[in-house]
TIDRENMAR-590438 format. One record per residue (C-alpha): x, y, z; residue in one letter. Coordinates in steps of 0.5 Angstrom, whole numbers, always signed. Layout:
<atoms>
<<X, Y, Z>, "a">
...
</atoms>
This chain:
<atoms>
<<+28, +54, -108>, "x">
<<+26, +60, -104>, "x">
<<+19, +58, -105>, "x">
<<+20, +51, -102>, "x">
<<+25, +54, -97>, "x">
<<+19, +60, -95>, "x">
<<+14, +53, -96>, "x">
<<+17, +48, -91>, "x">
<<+18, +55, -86>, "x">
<<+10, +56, -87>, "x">
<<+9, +49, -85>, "x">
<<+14, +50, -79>, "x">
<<+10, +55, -76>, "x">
<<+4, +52, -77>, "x">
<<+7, +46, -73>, "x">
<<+10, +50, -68>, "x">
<<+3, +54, -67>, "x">
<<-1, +46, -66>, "x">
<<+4, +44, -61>, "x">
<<+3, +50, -57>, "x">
<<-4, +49, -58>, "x">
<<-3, +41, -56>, "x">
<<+1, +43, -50>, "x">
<<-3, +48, -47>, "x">
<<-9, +44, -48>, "x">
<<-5, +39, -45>, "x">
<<-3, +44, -39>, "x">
<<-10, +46, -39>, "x">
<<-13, +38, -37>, "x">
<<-8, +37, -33>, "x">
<<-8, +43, -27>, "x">
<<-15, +44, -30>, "x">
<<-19, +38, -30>, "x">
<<-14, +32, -28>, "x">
<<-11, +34, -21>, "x">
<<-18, +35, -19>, "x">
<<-21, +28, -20>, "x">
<<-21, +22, -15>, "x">
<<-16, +19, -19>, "x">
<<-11, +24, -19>, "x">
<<-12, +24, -11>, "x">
<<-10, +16, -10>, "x">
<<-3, +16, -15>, "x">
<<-2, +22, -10>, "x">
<<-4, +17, -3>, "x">
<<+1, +13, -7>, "x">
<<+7, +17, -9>, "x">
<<+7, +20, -2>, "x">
<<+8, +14, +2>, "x">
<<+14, +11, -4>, "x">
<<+17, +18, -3>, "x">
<<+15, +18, +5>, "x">
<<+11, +26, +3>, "x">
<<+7, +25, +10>, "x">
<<+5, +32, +8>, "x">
<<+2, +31, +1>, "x">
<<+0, +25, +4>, "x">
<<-4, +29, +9>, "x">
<<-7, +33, +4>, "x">
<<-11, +27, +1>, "x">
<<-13, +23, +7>, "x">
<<-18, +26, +12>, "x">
<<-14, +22, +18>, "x">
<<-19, +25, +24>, "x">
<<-25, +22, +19>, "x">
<<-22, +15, +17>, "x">
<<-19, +14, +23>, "x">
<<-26, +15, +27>, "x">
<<-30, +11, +22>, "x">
<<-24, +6, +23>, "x">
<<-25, +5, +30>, "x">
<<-32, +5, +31>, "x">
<<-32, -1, +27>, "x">
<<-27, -5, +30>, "x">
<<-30, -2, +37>, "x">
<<-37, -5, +34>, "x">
<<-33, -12, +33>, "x">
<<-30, -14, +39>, "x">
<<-37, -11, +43>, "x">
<<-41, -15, +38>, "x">
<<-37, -22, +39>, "x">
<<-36, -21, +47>, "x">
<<-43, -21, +46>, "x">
<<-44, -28, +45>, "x">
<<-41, -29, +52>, "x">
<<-45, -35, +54>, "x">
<<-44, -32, +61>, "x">
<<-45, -25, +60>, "x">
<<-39, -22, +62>, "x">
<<-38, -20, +55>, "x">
<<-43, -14, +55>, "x">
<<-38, -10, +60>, "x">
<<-34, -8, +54>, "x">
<<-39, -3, +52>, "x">
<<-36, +1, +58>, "x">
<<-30, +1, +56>, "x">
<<-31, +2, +48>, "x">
<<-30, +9, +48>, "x">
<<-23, +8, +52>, "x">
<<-22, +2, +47>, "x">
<<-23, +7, +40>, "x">
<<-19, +13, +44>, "x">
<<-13, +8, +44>, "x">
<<-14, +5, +38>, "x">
<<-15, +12, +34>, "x">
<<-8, +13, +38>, "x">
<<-5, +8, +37>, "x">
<<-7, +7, +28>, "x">
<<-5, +14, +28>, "x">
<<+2, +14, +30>, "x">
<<+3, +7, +26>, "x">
<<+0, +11, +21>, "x">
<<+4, +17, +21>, "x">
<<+11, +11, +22>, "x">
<<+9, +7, +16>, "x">
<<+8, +14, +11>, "x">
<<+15, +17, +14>, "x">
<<+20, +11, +15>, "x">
<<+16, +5, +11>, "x">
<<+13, -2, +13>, "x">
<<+21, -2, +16>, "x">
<<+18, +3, +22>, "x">
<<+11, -2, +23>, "x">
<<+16, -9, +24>, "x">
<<+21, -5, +28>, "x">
<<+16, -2, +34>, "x">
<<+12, -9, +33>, "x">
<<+19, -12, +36>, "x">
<<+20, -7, +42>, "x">
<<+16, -8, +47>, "x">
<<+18, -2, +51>, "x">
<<+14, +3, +47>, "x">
<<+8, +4, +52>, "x">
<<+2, +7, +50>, "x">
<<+7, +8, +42>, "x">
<<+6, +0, +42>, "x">
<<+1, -1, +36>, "x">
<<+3, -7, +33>, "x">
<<-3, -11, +37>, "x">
<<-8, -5, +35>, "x">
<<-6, -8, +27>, "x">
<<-6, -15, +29>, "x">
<<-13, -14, +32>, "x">
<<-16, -10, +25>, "x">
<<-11, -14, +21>, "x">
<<-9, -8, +17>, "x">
<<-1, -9, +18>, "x">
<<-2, -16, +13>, "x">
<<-4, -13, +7>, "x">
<<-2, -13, -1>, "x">
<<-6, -8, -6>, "x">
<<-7, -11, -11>, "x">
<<-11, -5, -16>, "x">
<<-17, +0, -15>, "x">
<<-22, +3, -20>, "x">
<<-26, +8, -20>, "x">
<<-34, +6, -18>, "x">
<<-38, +12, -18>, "x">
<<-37, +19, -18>, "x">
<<-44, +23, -16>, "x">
<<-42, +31, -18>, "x">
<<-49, +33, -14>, "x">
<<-46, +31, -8>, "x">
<<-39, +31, -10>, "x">
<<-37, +24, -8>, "x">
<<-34, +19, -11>, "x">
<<-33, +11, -9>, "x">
<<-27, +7, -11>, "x">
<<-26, +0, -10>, "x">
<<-19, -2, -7>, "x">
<<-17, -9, -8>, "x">
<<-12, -12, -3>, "x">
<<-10, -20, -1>, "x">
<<-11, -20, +8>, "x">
<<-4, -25, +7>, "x">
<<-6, -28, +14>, "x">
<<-12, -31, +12>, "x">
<<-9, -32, +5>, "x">
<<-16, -28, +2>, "x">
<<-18, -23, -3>, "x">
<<-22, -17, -1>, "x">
<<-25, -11, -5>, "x">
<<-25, -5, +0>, "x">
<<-31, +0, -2>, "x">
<<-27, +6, -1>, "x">
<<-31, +14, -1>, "x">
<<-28, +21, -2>, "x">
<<-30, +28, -2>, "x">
<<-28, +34, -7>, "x">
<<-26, +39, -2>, "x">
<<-27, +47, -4>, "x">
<<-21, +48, -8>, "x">
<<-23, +42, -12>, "x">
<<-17, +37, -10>, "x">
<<-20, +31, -7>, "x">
<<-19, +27, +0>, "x">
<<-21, +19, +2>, "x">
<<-25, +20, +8>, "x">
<<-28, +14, +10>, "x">
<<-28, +5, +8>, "x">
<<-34, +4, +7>, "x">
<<-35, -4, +9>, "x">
<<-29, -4, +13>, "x">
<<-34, -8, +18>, "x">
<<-36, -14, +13>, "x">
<<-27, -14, +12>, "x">
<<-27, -15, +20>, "x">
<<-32, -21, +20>, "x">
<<-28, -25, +14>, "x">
<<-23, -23, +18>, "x">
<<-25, -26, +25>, "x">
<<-29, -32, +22>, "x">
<<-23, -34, +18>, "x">
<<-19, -35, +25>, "x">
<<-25, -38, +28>, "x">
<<-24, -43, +23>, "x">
<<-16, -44, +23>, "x">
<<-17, -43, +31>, "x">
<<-22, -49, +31>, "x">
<<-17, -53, +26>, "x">
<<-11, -52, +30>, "x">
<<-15, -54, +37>, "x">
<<-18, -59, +33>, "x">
<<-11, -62, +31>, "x">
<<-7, -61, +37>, "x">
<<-14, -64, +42>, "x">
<<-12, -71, +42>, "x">
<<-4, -70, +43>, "x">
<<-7, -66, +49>, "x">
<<-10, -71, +51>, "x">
<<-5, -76, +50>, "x">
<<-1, -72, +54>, "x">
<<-4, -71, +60>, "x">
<<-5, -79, +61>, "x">
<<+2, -80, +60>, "x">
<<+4, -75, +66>, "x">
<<-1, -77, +71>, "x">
<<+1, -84, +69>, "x">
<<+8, -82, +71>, "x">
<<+6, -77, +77>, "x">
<<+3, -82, +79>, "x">
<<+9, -87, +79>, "x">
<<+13, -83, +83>, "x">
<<+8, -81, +88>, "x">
<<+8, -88, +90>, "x">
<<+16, -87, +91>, "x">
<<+16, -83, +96>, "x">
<<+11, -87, +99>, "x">
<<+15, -92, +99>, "x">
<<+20, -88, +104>, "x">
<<+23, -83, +106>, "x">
<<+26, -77, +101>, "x">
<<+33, -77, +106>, "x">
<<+34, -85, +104>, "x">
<<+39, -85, +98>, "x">
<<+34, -92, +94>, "x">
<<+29, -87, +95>, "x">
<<+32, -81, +91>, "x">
<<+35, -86, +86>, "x">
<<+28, -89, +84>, "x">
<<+26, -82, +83>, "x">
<<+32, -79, +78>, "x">
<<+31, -86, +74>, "x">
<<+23, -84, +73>, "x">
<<+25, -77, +72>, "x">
<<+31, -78, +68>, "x">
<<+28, -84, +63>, "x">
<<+21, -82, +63>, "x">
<<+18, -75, +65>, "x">
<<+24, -70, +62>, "x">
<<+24, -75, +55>, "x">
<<+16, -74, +55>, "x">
<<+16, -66, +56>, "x">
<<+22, -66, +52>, "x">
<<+17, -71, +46>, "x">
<<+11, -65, +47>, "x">
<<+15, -59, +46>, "x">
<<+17, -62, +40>, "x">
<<+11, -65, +37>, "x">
<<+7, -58, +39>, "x">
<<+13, -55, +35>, "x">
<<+12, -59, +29>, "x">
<<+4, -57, +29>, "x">
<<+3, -52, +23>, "x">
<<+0, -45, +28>, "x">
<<-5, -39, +25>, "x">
<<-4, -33, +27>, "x">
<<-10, -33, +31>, "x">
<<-7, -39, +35>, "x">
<<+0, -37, +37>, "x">
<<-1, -34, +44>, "x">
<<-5, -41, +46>, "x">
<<+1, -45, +42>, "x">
<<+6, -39, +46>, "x">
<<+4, -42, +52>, "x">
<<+4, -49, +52>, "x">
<<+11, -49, +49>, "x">
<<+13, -44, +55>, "x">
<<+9, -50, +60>, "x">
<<+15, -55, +57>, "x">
<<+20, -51, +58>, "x">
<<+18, -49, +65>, "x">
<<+17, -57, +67>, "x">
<<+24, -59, +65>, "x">
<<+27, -53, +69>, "x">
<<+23, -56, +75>, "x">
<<+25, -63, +74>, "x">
<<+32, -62, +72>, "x">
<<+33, -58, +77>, "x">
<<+30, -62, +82>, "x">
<<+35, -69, +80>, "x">
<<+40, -64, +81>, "x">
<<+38, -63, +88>, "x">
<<+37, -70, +89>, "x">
<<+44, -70, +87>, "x">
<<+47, -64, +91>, "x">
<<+43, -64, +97>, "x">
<<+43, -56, +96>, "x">
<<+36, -52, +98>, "x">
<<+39, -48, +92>, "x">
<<+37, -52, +87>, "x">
<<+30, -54, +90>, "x">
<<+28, -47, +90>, "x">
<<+30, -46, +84>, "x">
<<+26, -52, +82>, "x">
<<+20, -50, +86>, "x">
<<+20, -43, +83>, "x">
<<+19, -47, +76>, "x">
<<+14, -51, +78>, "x">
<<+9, -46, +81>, "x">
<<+10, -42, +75>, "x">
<<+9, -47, +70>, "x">
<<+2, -48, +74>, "x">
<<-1, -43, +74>, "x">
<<+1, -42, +66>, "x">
<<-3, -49, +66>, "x">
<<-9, -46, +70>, "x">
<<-8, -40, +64>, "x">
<<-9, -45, +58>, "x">
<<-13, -50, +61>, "x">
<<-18, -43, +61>, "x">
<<-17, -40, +54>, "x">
<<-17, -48, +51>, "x">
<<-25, -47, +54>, "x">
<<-26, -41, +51>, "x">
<<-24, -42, +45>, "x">
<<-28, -48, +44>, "x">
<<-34, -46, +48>, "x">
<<-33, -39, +43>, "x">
<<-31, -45, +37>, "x">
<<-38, -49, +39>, "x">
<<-43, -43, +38>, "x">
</atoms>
């Protein structure tokens, strides 16, 4: 009985002995040899940001060199695609890329320095203040098309030990256009042995997926909406051009005169723009065609204002109400003026 009991502590101490081996071997691994490779270094990227850690995060990320490496190549794309400005105009942006990449630096780095500390939540809420001033980056986000973005997964490419350099690839989904990407992403070993993301190599070839997958949602939404448009303009001029000829026809003081022109109003003008408000909101719109359909939508809404409030002045005689109608008009003019040119822009750019 002695000899099995003297036994089995044998085996005990032996077992114990290998589990101290196995975790000091294991200790040794992880502070020795884990914590200092790239992959160790992108679950800490990703935990800092879970655990909103904006001083772990700061440890793996050289911000200044992403950062500036980030802004040259969206500088690089909106220099490159003025460029193409038939009328030269565009070549101007060139004096004005280093005060772009100043903003945007800025801009990203606040958005960045947000979204580590307080969440996606931070980015969404700064998007809809817009009394933020020179804190306002959600513009800046659109533009890069960094503020749509779903990872997906990483692995490790490559890692040269000569220049202590590693390559990763990052793959995302850009959920604006709805299309896969693969970041090609490089980090350096720093002295103490850790490693940090410094630069996105192919962020350029992101930027032109990007800007050549709204030139195309671009194209398809004017393309959809042209003859609506253009169907349009018949119509109203037609309209217009009927109660011209009741105004012609006398004086605005005369009550037959003022009755013609609230019946062309009330039963043909105000149902029209009302029809073309909401046969634009019926129209699927990109990312890239919001600002175009904004205005439009905003044209509508200005030209019922004018009308109703030029029927009420009809009615009521008051010049209240003409000059609240006159104002409603000139500003629904001068935002036509405003789609008339970025409609030819657009196709004119669409067209190359």
């Amino acid at each position: 009985m002695k000899r099995i009991v003297s036994n089995f502590k044998i085996k005990a101490a032996i077992a114990g002995i290998i589990v101290i081996l196995i975790s000091c071997g294991t200790l040794y691994w992880y502070f020795g040899y884990y914590v200092k490779t790239p992959d160790y270094a992108i679950k800490k990227i990703g935990t800092s940001i879970a655990e909103h850690d904006v001083k772990t995060f700061n440890k793996y990320v050289d911000r200044k060199a992403l950062l500036d490496d980030l802004a040259d190549s969206v500088t690089e794309s909106i220099v490159h695609a003025d460029q193409q400005s038939v009328d030269g105009t565009g070549f101007a942006m060139q004096e004005y890329s280093s005060i772009f990449k100043k903003a945007f630096i800025k801009g990203f780095d606040e958005a960045l320095t947000d979204y580590v500390t307080y969440g996606e939540v931070a980015v969404k809420q700064n998007s809809d203040d817009q009394s933020t001033g020179t804190s306002d980056y959600a513009d800046l986000l659109q533009t890069s098309g960094l503020n749509n973005l779903t990872y997906n997964s990483y692995k490790l490419v490559i890692i040269d030990k000569q220049t202590k350099k590693a390559l990763l690839e990052v793959d995302v989904v850009q959920n604006e256009i709805d299309e896969p990407f693969a970041f090609n992403v490089t980090m350096e070993q720093q002295a103490d042995g850790h490693w940090e993301m410094v630069k996105v190599e192919n962020f350029s070839d992101f930027l032109k997926l990007l800007n050549e997958k709204r030139r195309q949602e671009m194209l398809s939404y004017v393309s959809k909406t042209d003859a609506l448009m253009t169907e349009h303009d018949k119509t109203f001029k037609n309209i217009d051009g009927q109660l011209q000829d009741i105004k012609d026809t006398g004086s605005i003081g005369n009550n037959d005169v003022r009755n013609n022109l609230k019946n062309i109003i009330n039963d043909n003008m105000l149902p029209h723009w009302h029809m073309l408000k909401e046969a634009l909101a019926a129209v699927s719109v990109p990312k890239s065609a919001e600002t175009l359909q904004r205005l439009r939508l905003k044209i509508c809404d200005l030209y019922i204002a004018y009308y109703e409030n030029y029927v009420k002045w009809l009615d009521d005689k008051e010049i209240k109400s003409l000059r609240e109608a006159e104002s409603n008009l000139k500003r629904a003019k001068t935002l036509e003026t405003n789609e008339t040119d970025l409609v030819n822009i657009i196709k004119r750019d669409l067209a190359k």
